[in-house]
Phi, psi and omega in degrees: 000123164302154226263287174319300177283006175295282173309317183311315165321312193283328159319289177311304177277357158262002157262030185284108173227195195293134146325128186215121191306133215247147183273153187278160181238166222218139177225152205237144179329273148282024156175181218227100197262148176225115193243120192226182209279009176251297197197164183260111185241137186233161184213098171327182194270319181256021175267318184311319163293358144304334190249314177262177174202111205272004170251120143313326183297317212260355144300294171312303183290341203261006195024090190172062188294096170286020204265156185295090183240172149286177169297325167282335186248046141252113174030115178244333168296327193319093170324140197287320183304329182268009171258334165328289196312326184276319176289318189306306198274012198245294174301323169317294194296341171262339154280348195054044163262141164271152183277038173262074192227190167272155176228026155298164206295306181274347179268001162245024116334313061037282190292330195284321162316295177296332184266017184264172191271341157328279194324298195296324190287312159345269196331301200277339167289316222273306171329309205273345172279313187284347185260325173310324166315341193271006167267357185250332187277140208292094056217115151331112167295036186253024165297130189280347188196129157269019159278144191303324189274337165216058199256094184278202194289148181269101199302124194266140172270183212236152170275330166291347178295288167286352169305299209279345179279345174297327177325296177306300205297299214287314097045267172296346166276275165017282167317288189317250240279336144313305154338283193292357171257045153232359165272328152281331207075185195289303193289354183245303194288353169291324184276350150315087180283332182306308203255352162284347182265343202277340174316299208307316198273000187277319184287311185325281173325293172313294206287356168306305203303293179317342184264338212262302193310316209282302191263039176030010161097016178288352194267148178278346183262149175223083187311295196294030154265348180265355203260335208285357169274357176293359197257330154294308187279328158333302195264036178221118198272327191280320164339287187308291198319322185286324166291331182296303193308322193281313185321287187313325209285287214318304179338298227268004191242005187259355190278291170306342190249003152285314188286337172296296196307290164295000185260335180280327185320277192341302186277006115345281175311316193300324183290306157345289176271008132320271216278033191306177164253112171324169173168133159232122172247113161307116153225107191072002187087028192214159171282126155253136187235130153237187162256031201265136185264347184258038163283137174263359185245153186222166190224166199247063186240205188319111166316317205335295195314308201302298223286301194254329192228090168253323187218177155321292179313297206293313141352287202266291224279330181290333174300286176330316171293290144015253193340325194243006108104040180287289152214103197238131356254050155323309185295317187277306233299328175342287190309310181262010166274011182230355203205132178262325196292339179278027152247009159304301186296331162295316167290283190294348158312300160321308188279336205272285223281300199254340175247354184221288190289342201259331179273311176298348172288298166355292190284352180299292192294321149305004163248308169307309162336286161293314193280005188268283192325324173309290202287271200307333185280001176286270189340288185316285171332347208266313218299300206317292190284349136305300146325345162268329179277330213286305171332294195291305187317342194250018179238342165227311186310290181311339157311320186220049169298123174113352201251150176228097198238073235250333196262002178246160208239131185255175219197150150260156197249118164025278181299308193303327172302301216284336186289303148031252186299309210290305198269347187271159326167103179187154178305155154315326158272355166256339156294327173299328179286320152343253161330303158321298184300321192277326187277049183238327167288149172291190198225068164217340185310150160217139154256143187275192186263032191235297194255025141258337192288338194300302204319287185256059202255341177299343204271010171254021198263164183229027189212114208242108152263116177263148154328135173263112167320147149276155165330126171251094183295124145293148215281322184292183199243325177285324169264017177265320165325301208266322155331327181287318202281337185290304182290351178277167185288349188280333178263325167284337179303297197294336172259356141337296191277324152329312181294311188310297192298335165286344206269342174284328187290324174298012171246333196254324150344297186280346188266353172250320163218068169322274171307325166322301184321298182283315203242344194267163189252004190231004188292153170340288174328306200281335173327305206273339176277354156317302212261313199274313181317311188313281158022277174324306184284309184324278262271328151322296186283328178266336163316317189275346154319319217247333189273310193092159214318306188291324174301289157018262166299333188286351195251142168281327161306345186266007176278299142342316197273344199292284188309298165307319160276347139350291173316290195272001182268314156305311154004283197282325208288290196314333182260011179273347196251018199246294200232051174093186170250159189280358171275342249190032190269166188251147185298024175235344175267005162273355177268164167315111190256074207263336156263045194235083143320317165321298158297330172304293187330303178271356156259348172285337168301307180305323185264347158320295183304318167301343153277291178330316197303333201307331182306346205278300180293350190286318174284000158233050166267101192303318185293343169294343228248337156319255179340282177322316193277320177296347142291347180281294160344286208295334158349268211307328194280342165320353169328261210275015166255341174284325149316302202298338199257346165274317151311311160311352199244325188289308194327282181299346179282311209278327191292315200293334179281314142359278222284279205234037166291154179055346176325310191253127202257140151260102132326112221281017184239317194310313209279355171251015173238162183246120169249153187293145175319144161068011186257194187285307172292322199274340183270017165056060171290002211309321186298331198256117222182147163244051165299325148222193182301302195324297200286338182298324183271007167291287206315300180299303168319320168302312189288331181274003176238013162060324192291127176065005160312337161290334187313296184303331187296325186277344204272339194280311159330317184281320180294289175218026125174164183291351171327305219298353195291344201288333176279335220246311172276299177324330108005310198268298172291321205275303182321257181324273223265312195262330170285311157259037147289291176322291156330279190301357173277298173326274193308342181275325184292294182314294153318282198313313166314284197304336185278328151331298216267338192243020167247353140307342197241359163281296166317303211286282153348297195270340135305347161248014202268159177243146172314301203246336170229112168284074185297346171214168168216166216242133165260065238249144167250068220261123173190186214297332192308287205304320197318329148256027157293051211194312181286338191280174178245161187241149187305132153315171168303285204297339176310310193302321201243024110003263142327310161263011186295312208271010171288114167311280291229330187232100213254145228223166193279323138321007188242000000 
């Protein structure tokens, strides 16, 4: 089965909608009316030529409908509801949103609203306000320190208060998701399991609320506070694809993560029966060894048992901490300080455990990973382009639905496109491109439906080239030279290396007269950045010389360096007018200014900035400037994996605060007592405790970086029972082994494409690059969609006019 028939059930089943009976259309001597369940649209007799081309034959070969009409007469009738209808599905297609809405004049009036960015950012203030409540709701973050020990009383928000703004938020999702089942309807929004659960869980939340409102916010449990990350992942499309993605994984990381399970078992027992506790009883004169721990004489023979293997429990859980090598090599020295061969068992443990079952998750989660994203970023492609043919169908097809005109062919005109491209709603490099490409036709062009889908083939581009101002040359010939030498890269190289040599003398400076450095008002140090700075600002000035203002600005780099140095020319001027300029000192400005905080300040700001500037060379080292943007890249695109792992987080903070709020006591006698090494008390964690939201989520963050993470396992475990481990490993597995494995799957994909693609796009660059005028420059926008654009296929016609056959909303002419 092919890649293409994988996906097509899901393709197929996410355009399914309500049926909606489409009216028939009536044709009339003079003229040809098309009537559908939106609006009456007519088209005279001599606008069809404007539109059709009565040969085919003579289309298919020349691939083009050329014909000469006027301007009035391509669709001079088009009715404003079906360029609504075009504009929307123009936008859709450019979110890879589906076109599975109502397409009546108000309810997309209505969706272009709810779908604008005002609404979203609204819809995302609101979310983000209902998740922020759990720091003002009891037990309050409003503490200046979660530590225990020195932790006052805790300031309480009124219960009425966050009740009534939890009121509002719930309120307003409640309204959200009303919109969309009157903007989809009943029978597609039914089929939304995303927005039937959020309905389900918003009644949920209310009635907590009401139970919460009844007992003044006194319960000990608060269900709808565990539900409120659904809300997040609910308004993010890519968010669900990553949760859908975890979903499909868990089959194939739960096989592997059986076989992590018997291999710790196993080496459980083994350690057991390795490591017993030693004990000695007289009998007969003779030595006997048990396990009984309630022997009273032991003997000072191997620890290992006493310490680490002691029960069953405690056994599997110090193996298990092992694996994350927290604490290692704690576990082994008993053992091998008394035996060198018992580290044997601790190495093949390891290696079997931490280097072969722990890499096979990896390689899991990174495959299921990509073959899902792949198959969905298929998906996204199919909805986009359908939504662009959906465009073309209601501007052309449906004007002459019931006629049966078989030899002519249909098109759209020019001006109809660009009013288009003019009302919808689309970035700016793709309204630009957009346009270019249109005005470059002539204004007789009609597009078919092939060469409108080319057209808007611009909402894929991931490369924004701009223009660049020109060189504004001078007319003399002597000063056009030295303008030339100013403008070469050759020149930006030298001030590179300008930067690099201060940065060493501040380096060799701080490291031989460091206090010297900070106090004298005349030291080496403050000379030579005195001296580099000037450096700096000439270099600046004859640059917006030489370029001119606009060219200038147009590079972001030269804007970076205008602003650093900007920065360090205030600096020095502040510090030439506190404490002289440094070439020029007077025998009284040779003593030691050892009580001036100021100059410490203002020289520690100058070589920081001075360093910064150094950041500067990095884009034009190429294999750096490679890295670096593909790290820039996973910036941006981490958004919604970083959602997903800020909902894992909200979860577990509000369940861990439940679970073990107040559990851990501080005592005014703990500060005179000793506690065993390595324990909870002795390494003083006081802070870290779930005692409100805030410290849960240091604690759970402390726990997802694994170190010293048995610290907790153990305090809890003591505090109140071995249950607690069950939250902890769970914790452990979801964070750690399957989220950020997903992460490192992303960024491994996300590299290995983009440094491809941008080290090809480097080369292409540096074979076209000019000394001296760099007429465009190149941007890329890279974000998860593109990353398999390179991989994708793209849907036939029939796939396409399929699909939309199966739109309840929209009946197409054939139908």
């Amino acid at each position: 089965m092919s890649e293409r028939d994988e996906i097509w059930p899901n393709i197929h089943e996410e355009l399914e909608e309500e049926e909606e009976e489409a009216k028939p259309a009536t044709l009339v001597p003079e003229m040809i009316a098309s009537i559908n369940a939106d609006t009456i649209n007519i088209i005279h007799p001599q606008d069809i030529a404007g539109a059709y081309e009565l040969s085919e034959s003579h289309a298919e070969t020349s691939g083009e409908i050329d014909l000469q009409t006027d301007e009035h007469n391509q669709f001079i009738d088009l009715d404003d509801v079906s360029i609504l209808q075009a504009v929307v599905f123009i936008e859709d297609a450019c979110q890879f949103r589906t076109i599975n809405h109502k397409i009546g004049p108000r309810h997309l009036w209505i969706y272009r609203k709810y779908q604008s960015f005002p609404v979203t950012v609204f819809r995302f203030v609101v979310i983000f306000a209902l998740h922020m409540l759990a720091f003002l709701e009891h037990p309050s973050s409003l503490t200046i320190t979660s530590d225990l020990r020195s932790q006052g009383p805790r300031p309480m928000v009124p219960c009425w208060v966050t009740q009534f703004l939890e009121f509002i938020f719930l309120s307003l999702l409640l309204m959200d998701n009303i919109i969309r089942v009157y903007l989809v309807g009943y029978h597609y929004f039914l089929r939304q399991k995303w927005d039937v659960t959020a309905v389900i869980l918003l009644v949920v939340s209310f009635v907590d609320w009401l139970v919460s409102s009844c007992m003044a916010c006194s319960e000990p449990v608060r269900v709808r506070r565990l539900l409120r990350p659904f809300f997040i992942l609910q308004n993010s499309s890519l968010m669900k694809k990553i949760a859908k993605c975890l979903q499909r994984t868990l089959p194939e990381v739960l096989s592997v993560l059986v076989l992590l399970t018997i291999h710790i078992i196993f080496a459980t027992m083994f350690a057991m029966l390795l490591f017993p506790i030693y004990e000695i009883k007289k009998t007969n004169a003779t030595l006997t060894y048990s396990n009984d721990t309630n022997s009273s004489i032991i003997i000072s023979g191997p620890d290992e048992g006493m310490k680490y293997f002691n029960s069953l429990m405690d056994s599997f859980v110090n193996l298990l901490i092992l694996l994350t090598t927290a604490n290692h090599p704690d576990v082994t020295l008993p053992a091998y300080g008394k035996n060198r061969f018992a580290s044997i068992f601790f190495i093949i443990y390891l290696i079997i455990g931490l280097y072969f079952l722990m890499n096979m998750l990896l390689a899991i989660i990174y495959n299921q990973f990509r073959g899902y994203f792949l198959s969905s970023m298929q998906t996204s492609l199919v909805r986009r382009r359908v939504a662009v043919r959906a465009a073309f169908e209601v501007l052309s097809s449906k004007f002459l639905s019931n006629v049966s005109i078989s030899s002519l062919r249909r098109g759209i005109g020019v001006n109809i496109v660009k009013r288009i491209v003019e009302q919808s709603d689309l970035p700016n490099h793709v309204h630009r491109t957009l346009t270019e490409k249109l005005n470059k036709n002539k204004e007789s062009k009609i597009y078919s439906a092939t060469q409108f889908q080319e057209l808007f083939l611009s909402l894929d581009d991931d490369v924004i080239h701009k223009q660049l101002p020109a060189v504004r040359w001078f007319a003399q010939t002597k000063w056009k030279r030295v303008q030339r030498i100013f403008i070469h890269k050759y020149f930006t190289y030298f001030g590179m290396l300008m930067v690099f040599v201060n940065l060493i003398i501040i380096t060799v400076q701080l490291g031989a007269k460091f206090d010297s450095s900070f106090r004298e008002n005349h030291s080496t140090l403050r000379i030579f950045n005195f001296t580099f700075v000037m450096y700096y600002l000439f270099e600046q000035v004859i640059k917006v010389w030489a370029n001119g203002w606009r060219r200038y600005v147009a590079v972001r780099g030269n804007i970076f360096d205008a602003v650093i140095t900007a920065a360090l020319v205030i600096g020095e001027t502040v510090s030439a007018c506190l404490f002289g300029i440094p070439y020029f000192p007077s025998s009284q400005e040779i003593t030691e200014v050892s009580l001036s905080t100021t100059m410490w300040n203002i020289l520690r700001l100058v070589n920081i900035l001075i360093m910064v500037r150094l950041f500067r060379a990095i884009p034009h080292i190429r294999s750096m400037a490679v890295i670096t943007t593909v790290l820039v890249d996973l910036l941006k695109n981490l958004k919604a994996f970083s959602g997903i792992l800020v909902a894992i987080f909200y979860t577990f903070a509000i369940f861990g605060m439940q679970l073990f709020h107040g559990v851990i006591k501080y005592q005014p006698e703990y500060a005179n007592k000793t506690f065993p090494c390595g324990t909870y008390e002795q390494l003083d964690y006081w802070a870290n405790n779930f005692d409100d939201f805030f410290s849960s989520l240091i604690v759970l963050w402390d726990l997802m970086v694994v170190n010293n993470w048995n610290v907790f396992l153990k305090v809890y475990r003591t505090k109140l029972s071995s249950w607690s481990y069950l939250y902890f490993i769970a914790w452990w597995l979801l964070s750690v082994i399957i989220v950020v494995n997903l992460f490192t799957a992303l960024i491994m994909e996300n590299f290995i494409i983009r440094w491809d693609r941008r080290r090809r796009a480097s080369q292409i660059d540096a074979l076209d690059a000019s000394y001296y005028e760099h007429l465009t420059i190149s941007v890329h926008l890279d974000n998860v969609h593109n990353m398999f654009k390179d991989l994708l296929q793209e849907p036939d016609e029939a796939e396409l006019l399929l699909l939309l056959r199966e739109h309840r909303f929209l009946k197409l002419e054939s139908q």
